[in-house]
C-alpha distance (Angstrom), angle and dihedral (degrees) to the residues before:
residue distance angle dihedral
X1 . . .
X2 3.52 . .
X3 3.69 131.6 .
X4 3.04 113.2 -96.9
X5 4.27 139.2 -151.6
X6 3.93 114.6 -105.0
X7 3.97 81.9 -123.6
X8 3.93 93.3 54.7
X9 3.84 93.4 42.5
X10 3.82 93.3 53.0
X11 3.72 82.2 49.9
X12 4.20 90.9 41.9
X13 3.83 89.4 47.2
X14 4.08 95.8 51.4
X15 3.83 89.3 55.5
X16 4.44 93.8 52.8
X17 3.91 100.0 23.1
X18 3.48 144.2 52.6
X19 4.00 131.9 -47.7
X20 4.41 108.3 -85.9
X21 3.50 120.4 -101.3
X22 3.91 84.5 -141.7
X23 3.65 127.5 37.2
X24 4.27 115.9 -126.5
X25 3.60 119.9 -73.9
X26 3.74 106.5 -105.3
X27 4.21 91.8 6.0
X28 3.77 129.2 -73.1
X29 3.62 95.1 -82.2
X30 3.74 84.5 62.3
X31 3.35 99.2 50.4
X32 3.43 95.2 51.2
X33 3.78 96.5 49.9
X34 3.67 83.2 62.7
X35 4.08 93.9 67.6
X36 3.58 115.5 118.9
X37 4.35 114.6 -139.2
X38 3.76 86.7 -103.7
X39 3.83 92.0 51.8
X40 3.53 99.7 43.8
X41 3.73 89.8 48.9
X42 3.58 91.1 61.1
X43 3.80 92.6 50.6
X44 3.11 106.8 54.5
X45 4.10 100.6 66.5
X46 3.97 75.9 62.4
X47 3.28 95.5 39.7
X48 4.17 97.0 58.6
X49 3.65 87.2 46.0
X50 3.62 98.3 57.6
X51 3.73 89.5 47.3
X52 4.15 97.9 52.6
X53 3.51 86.2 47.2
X54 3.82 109.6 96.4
X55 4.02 94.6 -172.3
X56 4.01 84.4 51.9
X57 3.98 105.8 110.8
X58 3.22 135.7 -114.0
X59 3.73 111.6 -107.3
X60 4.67 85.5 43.5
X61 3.90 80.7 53.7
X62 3.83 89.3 51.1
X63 3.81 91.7 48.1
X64 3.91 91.2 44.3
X65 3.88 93.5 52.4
X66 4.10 90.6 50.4
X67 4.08 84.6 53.9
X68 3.18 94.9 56.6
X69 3.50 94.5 35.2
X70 3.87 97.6 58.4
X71 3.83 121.6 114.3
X72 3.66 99.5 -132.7
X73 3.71 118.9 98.8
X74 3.43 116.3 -112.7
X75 3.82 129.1 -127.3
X76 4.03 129.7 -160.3
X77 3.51 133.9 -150.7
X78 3.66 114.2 -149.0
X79 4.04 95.6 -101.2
X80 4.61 74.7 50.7
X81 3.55 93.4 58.7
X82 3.75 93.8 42.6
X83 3.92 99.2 48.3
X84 3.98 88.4 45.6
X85 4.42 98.2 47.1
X86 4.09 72.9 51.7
X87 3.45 96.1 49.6
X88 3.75 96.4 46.1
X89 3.79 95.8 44.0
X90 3.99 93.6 58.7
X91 3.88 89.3 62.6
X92 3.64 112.4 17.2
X93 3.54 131.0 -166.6
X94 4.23 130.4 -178.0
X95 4.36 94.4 -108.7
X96 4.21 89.0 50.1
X97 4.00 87.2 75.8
X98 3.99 86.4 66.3
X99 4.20 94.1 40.4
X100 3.54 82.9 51.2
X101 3.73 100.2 47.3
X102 4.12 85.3 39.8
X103 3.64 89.3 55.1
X104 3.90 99.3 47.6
X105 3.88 79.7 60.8
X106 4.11 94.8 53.4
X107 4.22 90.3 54.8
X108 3.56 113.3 98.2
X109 3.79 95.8 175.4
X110 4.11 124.9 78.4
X111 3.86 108.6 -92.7
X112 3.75 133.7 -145.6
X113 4.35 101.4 -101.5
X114 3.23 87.1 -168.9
X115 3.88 105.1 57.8
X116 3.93 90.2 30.9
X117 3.94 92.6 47.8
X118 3.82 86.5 53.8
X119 3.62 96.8 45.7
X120 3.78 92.4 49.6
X121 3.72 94.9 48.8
X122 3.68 92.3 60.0
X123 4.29 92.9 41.4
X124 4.18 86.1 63.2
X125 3.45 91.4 39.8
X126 3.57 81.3 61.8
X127 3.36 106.7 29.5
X128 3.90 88.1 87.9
X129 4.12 125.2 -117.0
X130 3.79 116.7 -30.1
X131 4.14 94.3 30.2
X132 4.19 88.4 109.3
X133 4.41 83.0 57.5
X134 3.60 82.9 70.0
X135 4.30 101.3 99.6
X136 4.03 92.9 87.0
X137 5.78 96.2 14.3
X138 4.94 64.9 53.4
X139 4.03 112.6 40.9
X140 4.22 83.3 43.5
X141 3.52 91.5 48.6
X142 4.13 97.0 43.9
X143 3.67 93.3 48.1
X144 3.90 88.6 47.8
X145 4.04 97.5 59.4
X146 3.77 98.9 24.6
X147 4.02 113.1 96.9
X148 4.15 106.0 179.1
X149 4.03 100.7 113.9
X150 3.77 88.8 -138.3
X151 3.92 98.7 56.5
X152 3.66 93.1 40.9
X153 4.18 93.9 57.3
X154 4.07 88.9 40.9
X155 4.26 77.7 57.8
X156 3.18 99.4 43.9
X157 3.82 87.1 58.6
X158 3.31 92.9 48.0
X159 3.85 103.9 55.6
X160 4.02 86.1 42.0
X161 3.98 84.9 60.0
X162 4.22 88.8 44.2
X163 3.72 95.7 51.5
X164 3.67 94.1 46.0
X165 3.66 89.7 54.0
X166 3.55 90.7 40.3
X167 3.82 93.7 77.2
X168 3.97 90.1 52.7
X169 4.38 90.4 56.2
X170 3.54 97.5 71.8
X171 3.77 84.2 153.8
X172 4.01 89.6 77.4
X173 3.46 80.8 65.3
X174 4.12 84.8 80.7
X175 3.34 108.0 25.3
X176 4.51 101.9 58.7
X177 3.59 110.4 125.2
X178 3.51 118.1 -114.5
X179 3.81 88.8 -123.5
X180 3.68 92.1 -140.6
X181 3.78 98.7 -66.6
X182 4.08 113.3 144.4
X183 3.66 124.1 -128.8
X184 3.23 96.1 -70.8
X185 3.67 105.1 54.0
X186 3.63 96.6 -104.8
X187 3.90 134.4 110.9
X188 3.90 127.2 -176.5
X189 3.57 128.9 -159.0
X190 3.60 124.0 -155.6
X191 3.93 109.6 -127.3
X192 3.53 107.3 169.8
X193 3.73 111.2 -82.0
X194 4.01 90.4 -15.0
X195 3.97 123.3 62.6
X196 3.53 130.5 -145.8
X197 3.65 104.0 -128.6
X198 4.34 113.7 -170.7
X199 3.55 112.9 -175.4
X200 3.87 126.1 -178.2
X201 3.24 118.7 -152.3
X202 4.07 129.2 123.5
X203 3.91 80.6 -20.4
X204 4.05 131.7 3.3
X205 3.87 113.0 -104.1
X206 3.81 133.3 -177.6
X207 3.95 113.6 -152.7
X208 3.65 127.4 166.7
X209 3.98 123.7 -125.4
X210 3.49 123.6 -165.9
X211 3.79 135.5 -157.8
X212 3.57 92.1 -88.7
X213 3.79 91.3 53.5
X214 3.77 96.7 -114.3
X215 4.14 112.8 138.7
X216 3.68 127.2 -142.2
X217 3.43 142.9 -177.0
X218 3.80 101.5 -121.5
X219 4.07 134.0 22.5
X220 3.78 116.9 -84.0
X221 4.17 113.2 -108.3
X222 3.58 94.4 -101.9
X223 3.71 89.6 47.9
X224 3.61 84.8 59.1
X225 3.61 104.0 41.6
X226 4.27 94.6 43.5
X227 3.87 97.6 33.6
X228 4.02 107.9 31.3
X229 4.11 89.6 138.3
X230 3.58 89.5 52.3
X231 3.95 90.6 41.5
X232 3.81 95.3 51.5
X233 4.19 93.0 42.6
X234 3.85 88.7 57.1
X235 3.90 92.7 49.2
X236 3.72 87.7 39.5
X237 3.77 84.2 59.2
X238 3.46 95.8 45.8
X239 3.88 95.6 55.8
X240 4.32 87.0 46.0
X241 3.76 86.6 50.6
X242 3.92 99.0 56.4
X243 3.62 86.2 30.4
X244 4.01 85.9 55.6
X245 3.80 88.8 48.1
X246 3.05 94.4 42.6
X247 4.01 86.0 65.2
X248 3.03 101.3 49.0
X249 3.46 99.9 51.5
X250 3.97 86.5 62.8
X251 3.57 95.7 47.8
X252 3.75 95.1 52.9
X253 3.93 96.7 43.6
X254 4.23 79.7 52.5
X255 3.57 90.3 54.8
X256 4.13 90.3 78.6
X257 3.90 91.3 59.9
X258 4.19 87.7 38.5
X259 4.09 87.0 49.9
X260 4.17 85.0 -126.7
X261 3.90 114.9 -161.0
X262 3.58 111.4 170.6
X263 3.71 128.5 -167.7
X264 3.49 120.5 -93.3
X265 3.67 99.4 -123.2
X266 3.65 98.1 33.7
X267 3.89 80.7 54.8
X268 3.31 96.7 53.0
X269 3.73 94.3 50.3
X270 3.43 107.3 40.9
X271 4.21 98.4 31.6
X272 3.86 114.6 15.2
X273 4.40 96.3 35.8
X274 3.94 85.9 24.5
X275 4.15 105.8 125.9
X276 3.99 92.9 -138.8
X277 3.80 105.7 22.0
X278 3.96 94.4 44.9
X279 3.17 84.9 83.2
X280 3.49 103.9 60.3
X281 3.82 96.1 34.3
X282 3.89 91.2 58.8
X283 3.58 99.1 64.3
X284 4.25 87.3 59.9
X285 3.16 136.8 101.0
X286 4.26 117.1 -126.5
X287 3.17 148.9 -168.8
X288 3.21 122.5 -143.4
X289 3.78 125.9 -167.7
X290 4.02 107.6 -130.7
X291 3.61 96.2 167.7
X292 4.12 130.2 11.7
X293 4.05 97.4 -74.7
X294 3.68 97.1 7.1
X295 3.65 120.5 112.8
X296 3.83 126.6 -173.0
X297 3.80 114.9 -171.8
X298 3.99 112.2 -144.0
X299 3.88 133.3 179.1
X300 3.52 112.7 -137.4
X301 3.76 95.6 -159.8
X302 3.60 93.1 49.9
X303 4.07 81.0 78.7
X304 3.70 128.2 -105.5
X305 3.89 103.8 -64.3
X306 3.95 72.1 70.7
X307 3.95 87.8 69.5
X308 3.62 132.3 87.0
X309 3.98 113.4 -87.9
X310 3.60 97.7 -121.4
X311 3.94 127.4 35.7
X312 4.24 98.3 -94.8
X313 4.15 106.3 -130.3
X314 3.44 119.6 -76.6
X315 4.13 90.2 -103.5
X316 3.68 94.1 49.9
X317 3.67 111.4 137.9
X318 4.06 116.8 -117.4
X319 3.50 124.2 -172.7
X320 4.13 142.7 152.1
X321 3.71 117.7 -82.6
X322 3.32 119.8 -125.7
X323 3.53 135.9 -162.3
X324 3.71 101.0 -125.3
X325 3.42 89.0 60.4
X326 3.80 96.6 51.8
X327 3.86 126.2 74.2
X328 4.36 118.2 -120.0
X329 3.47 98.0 -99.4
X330 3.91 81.2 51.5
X331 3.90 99.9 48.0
X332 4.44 86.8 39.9
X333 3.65 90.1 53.1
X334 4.10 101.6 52.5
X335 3.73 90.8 41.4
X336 3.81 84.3 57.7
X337 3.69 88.8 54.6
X338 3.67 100.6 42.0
X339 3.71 82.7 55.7
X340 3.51 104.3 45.5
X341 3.67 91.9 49.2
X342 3.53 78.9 43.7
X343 4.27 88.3 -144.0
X344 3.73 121.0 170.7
X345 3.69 109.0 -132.9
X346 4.05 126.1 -141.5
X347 3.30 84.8 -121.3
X348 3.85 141.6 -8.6
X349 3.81 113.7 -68.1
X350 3.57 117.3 131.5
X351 4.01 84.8 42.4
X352 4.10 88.1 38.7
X353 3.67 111.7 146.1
X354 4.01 109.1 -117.5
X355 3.52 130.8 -175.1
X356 3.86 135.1 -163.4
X357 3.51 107.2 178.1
X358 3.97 119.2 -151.6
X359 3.92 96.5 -141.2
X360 4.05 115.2 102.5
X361 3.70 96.1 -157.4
X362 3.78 123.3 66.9
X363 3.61 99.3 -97.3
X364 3.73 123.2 86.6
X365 4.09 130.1 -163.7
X366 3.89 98.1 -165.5
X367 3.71 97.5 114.1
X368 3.52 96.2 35.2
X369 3.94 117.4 136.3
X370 3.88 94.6 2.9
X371 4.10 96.3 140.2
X372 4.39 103.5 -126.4
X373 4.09 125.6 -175.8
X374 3.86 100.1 -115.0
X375 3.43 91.8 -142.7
X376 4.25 100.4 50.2
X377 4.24 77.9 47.5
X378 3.71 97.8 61.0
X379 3.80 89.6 34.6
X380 3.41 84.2 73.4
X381 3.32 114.7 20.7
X382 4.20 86.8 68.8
X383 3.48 88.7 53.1
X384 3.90 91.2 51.4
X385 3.79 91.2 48.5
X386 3.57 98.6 -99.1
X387 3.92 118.1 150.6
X388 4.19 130.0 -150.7
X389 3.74 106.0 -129.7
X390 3.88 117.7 154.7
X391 3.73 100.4 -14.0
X392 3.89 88.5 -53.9
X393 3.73 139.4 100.2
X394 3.85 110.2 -115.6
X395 3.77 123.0 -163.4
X396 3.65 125.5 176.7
X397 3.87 121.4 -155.4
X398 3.62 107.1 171.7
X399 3.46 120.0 -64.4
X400 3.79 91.2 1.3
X401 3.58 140.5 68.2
X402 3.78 127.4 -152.4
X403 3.69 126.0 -148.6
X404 3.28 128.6 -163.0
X405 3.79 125.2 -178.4
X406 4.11 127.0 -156.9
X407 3.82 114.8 -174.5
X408 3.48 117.8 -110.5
X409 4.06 124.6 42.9
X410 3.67 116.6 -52.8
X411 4.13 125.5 -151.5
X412 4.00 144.0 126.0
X413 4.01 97.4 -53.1
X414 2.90 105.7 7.0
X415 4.75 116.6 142.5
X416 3.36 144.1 -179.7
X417 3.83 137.8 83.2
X418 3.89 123.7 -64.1
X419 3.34 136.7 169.2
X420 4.36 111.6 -111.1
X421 3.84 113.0 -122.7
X422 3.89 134.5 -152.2
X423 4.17 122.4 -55.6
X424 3.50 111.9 -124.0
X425 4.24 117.8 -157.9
X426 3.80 114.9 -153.4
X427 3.54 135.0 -178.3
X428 4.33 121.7 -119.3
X429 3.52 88.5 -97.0
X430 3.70 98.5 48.0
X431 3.56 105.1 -97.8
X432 3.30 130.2 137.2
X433 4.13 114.5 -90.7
X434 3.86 113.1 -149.1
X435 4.02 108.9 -140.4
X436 3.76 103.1 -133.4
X437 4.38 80.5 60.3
X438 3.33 94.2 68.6
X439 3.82 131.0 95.9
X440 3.99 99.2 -97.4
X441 3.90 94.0 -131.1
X442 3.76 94.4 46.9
X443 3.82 92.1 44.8
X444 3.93 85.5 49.5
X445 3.82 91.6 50.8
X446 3.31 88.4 49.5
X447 3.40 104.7 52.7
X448 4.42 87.4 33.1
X449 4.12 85.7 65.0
X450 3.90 91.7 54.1
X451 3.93 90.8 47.6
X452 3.66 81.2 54.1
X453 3.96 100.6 56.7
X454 3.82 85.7 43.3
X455 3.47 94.9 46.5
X456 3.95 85.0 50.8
X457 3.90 95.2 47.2
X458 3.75 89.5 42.9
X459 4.16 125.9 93.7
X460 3.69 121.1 -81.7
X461 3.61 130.2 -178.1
X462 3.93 111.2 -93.7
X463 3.91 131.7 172.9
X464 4.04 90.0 -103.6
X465 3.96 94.8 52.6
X466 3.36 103.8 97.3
X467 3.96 99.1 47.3
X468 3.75 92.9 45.4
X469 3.91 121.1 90.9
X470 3.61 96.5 -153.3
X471 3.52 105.8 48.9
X472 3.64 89.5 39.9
X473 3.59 87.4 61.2
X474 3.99 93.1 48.2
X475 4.19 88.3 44.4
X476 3.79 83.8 52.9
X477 3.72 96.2 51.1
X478 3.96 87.3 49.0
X479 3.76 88.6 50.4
X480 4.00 100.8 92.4
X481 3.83 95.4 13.5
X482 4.21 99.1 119.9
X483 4.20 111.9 -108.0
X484 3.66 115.3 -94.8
X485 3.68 129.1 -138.5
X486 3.75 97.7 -68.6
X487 4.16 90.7 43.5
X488 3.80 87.8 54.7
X489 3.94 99.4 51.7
X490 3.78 81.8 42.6
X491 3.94 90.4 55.4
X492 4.11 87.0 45.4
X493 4.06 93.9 51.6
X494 3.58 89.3 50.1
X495 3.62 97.8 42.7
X496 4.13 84.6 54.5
X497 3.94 88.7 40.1
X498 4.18 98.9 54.9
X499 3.69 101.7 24.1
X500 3.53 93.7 125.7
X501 4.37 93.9 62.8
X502 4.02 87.2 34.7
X503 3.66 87.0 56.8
X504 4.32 89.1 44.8
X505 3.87 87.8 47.7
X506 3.23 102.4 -120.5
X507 3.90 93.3 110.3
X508 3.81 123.2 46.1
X509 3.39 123.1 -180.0
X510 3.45 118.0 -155.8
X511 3.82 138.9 -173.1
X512 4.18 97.2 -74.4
X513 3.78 102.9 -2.2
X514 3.76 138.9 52.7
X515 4.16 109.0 -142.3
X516 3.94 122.8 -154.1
X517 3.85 122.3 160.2
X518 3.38 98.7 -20.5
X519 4.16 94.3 -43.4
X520 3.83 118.8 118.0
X521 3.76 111.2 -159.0
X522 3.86 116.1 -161.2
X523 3.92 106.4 -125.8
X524 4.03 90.6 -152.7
X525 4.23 101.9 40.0
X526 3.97 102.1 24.1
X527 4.54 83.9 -123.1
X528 3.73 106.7 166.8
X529 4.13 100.5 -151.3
X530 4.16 120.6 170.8
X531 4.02 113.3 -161.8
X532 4.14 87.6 -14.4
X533 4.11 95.0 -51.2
X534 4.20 115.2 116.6
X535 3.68 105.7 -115.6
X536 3.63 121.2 -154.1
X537 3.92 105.9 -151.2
X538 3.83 111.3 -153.1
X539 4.38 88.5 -140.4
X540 3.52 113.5 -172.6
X541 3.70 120.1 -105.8
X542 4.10 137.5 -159.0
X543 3.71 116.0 6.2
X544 3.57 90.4 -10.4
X545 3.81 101.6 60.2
X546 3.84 122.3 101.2
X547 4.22 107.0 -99.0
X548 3.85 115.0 -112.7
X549 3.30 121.4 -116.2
X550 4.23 124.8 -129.4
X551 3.92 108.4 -50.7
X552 3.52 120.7 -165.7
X553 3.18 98.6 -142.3
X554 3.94 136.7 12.1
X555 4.15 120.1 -102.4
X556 3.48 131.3 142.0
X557 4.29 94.1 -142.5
X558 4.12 81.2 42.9
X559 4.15 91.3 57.4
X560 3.77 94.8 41.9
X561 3.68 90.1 54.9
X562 3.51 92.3 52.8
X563 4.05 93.2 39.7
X564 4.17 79.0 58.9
X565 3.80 100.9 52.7
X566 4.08 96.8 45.6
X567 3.67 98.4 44.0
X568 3.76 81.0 46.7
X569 3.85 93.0 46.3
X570 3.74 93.2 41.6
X571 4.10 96.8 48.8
X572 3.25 111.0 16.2
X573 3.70 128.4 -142.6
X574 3.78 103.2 1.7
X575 3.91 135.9 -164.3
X576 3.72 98.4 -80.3
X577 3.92 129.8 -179.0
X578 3.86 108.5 -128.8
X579 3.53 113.2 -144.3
X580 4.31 120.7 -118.7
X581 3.91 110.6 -111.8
């Protein structure tokens, strides 16, 4: 055991012996507040026991509860760690997987694998259904709470390298605990004369309903004083919920790279009837195979005259649509719907980027010359799974490998502006792949996650644009160049979004530029211009700016456009600050 201070043994000693003669100089709360990281590490093995065990008295509870309770962060030495994985493993409960894993973090000294290995196998045994999910609900949850710089970058990392390979598990998809929801997405907590009620629908929630059936936000105080384990296992649940959907949502957008079919009846169990990922699934679009080679797309949200007439066989193939694989009409008339149901997607599908490029050898030139910042490029092409090898971006989807090339040197680091070159498709053994062999939805992911790193390298509208000579000159270069994939599905969400004032006139929306009273708004950057000269529109922003209406889809270029046109709309021309050049 280790030694401990005289403060933290008079605090050690209240939780196994007798009631105090005295009670604590300045309170418990204060004395408490005075625990040093090493002390408070050293408590709290004691501190958990004293609080499982129901013959414990009052006033140890009451000492155990300010332990735990105390603001500074604790700290354990190895013998620390070991006496609290013990400590949690005789009584275990679902949120001691992420003290544990939190804890493991805090230990600066080598441990004993052996013992702690042991001790954790028996805490998620324990820890009830969904407590072996915890790799991703736990890493999220460590690099939340834990505040030494070093730990939190070697995180950071980590999750980066989970997400990536998040998109290539599309079997989590089917395997995510239901995390003791009921059938209809909703679990309730007793909490004295409150309950914690989660619900997962579009988005998990946590409200609060008391006797009288009113609903709030957060727990009433004497909820929170009386029930604080029951208080932190429903927000604890919360955060594993959205962290859960959060999952999923990956590993079913990876699924068009991965060419996912699922069964139909493990789809309907584990995704369309599932208690936490129904509500995700509903909102997207599927085919469904009715007959061998024919597809019918259906909506689940749209209700269940959306559904196939009769129940498709059990080993019916299910899968995502996508809009490469559907024809215009097709792609006009489910944007339509997603808009006039006006449904917020997981994910963008109905507006999905898709590419068919016209070249028939396995090089392409559609992002060639676009002018990218190196640096916002690599940004994200490591967190897309991209790799540097030779002064080229690799990625390898299946079989294939994509290369794309951006002049200049590439490495960890390295800035500046360049110009992005051809992409280049090869086979595993080096070969050459021709484009029009390859699956049109993977080819169209492909090709969709270099629009992205161009997109993020490219020009944007920001609030120093207009007063700065070299991004002025850039913006002006962009000016006439035609929109590219992600301009046009812009142009068609805000042709669905203001159809009512293009229909009055007083909006037209041309090829590259959306025109109100006089103001041209660039559909690619966001530029404000009036007769030619930048303008620099002083929008309103927090409680003061204008609300947005329904978007399709979420983007932050999107929003700002729309911001523009109802401020615009709503006031009129408005003092504006016309930029110099």
């Amino acid at each position: 055991m280790d030694e401990l201070s005289p403060h933290a043994a008079r605090l050690r000693a209240a939780m196994a012996g007798p009631q105090p003669d005295a009670d604590w100089s300045g309170g418990l709360w204060s004395a408490c507040a005075q625990l040093t990281s090493e002390g408070r590490g050293a408590l709290l093995p004691a501190a958990f026991r004293t609080l499982r065990d129901e013959q414990a008295p009052e006033y140890a509870r009451r000492v155990a509860r300010e332990v735990t309770w105390a603001k500074v962060q604790p700290s354990f030495t190895a013998a620390a760690l070991t006496e609290l994985y013990a400590a949690l493993a005789a009584s275990p409960r679902p949120t001691d997987v992420r003290y544990a894993a939190g804890a493991l973090l805090r230990c600066a000294e080598p441990w004993d694998r052996e013992v702690l290995a042991e001790q954790a196998a028996l805490l998620v045994r324990g820890a009830g259904p969904g407590a072996e999910e915890v790799d991703d609900a736990a890493l999220r949850e460590a690099r939340r709470v834990v505040r030494h710089a070093g730990v939190s970058k070697k995180l950071d990392r980590l999750l980066r390298r989970a997400e990536r390979h998040l998109g290539r598990r599309t079997e989590i998809a089917l395997r995510l605990p239901d995390l003791g929801y009921g059938p209809d997405g909703i679990r309730r907590i007793p909490c004295g004369t409150s309950t914690a009620v989660l619900t997962v629908t579009d988005e998990a929630a946590l409200t609060w309903e008391g006797a009288d059936g009113r609903v709030a936000k957060s727990p009433p105080v004497p909820v929170r004083r009386e029930y604080p384990d029951e208080v932190a296992y429903a927000r604890d649940l919360l955060g594993k919920t959205q962290a859960q959907v959060r999952t999923l949502t990956k590993a079913l957008e990876g699924g068009y790279a991965e060419g996912t079919v699922y069964r139909y009846d493990r789809w309907r169990a584990a995704l369309a009837g599932h208690p936490v990922a129904r509500g995700t699934a509903r909102r997207l679009i599927w085919e469904i195979e009715c007959a061998p080679g024919a597809w019918r797309a259906v909506l689940p949200a749209a209700g269940p005259l959306d559904l196939p007439e009769h129940e498709p066989a059990p080993s019916a193939g299910v899968r995502l649509w996508h809009p490469a694989r559907a024809t215009h009409d097709e792609r006009r008339t489910w944007r339509d719907r997603i808009a006039a149901l006006k449904l917020r997607q997981p994910f963008r599908q109905a507006y999905r980027e898709h590419y068919r490029p016209a070249e028939t050898g396995p090089v392409t030139a559609m992002f060639h010359g676009h002018l990218v910042r190196v640096e916002a490029v690599l940004g994200l092409a490591v967190r897309q799974g991209w790799n540097i090898e030779h002064d080229e971006l690799t990625l390898t989807v299946g079989e294939m490998t994509a290369r794309f090339g951006i002049a200049g040197s590439l490495y960890p680091g390295a800035t500046g502006r360049a110009e992005a070159q051809e992409v280049f498709l090869q086979r595993a053994d080096g070969s050459p792949q021709p484009l029009p062999g390859v699956d049109a939805v993977r080819l169209s992911e492909v090709l969709r996650s270099v629009d992205l790193l161009v997109s993020a390298g490219s020009f944007a509208w920001c609030a120093g644009h207009a007063h700065d000579h070299d991004s002025r000159q850039v913006l002006n270069r962009l000016y006439d160049q035609p929109l590219g994939r992600t301009g046009r599905l812009r142009r068609a969400a805000l042709r669905r979004v203001l159809a009512p004032h293009i229909a009055s006139g007083r909006i037209e929306l041309g090829d590259r530029h959306l025109r109100l009273d006089g103001y041209d708004i660039h559909l690619a950057t966001g530029r404000v211009t009036r007769e030619g000269d930048p303008v620099d529109l002083a929008l309103p922003t927090g409680r003061r700016a204008v609300p947005l209406p329904f978007l399709p889809y979420d983007e932050a270029l999107l929003e700002r456009v729309v911001h523009t046109v109802s401020h615009l709309l709503e006031n009129g021309p408005v003092p504006h600050r016309v930029g110099s050049g």
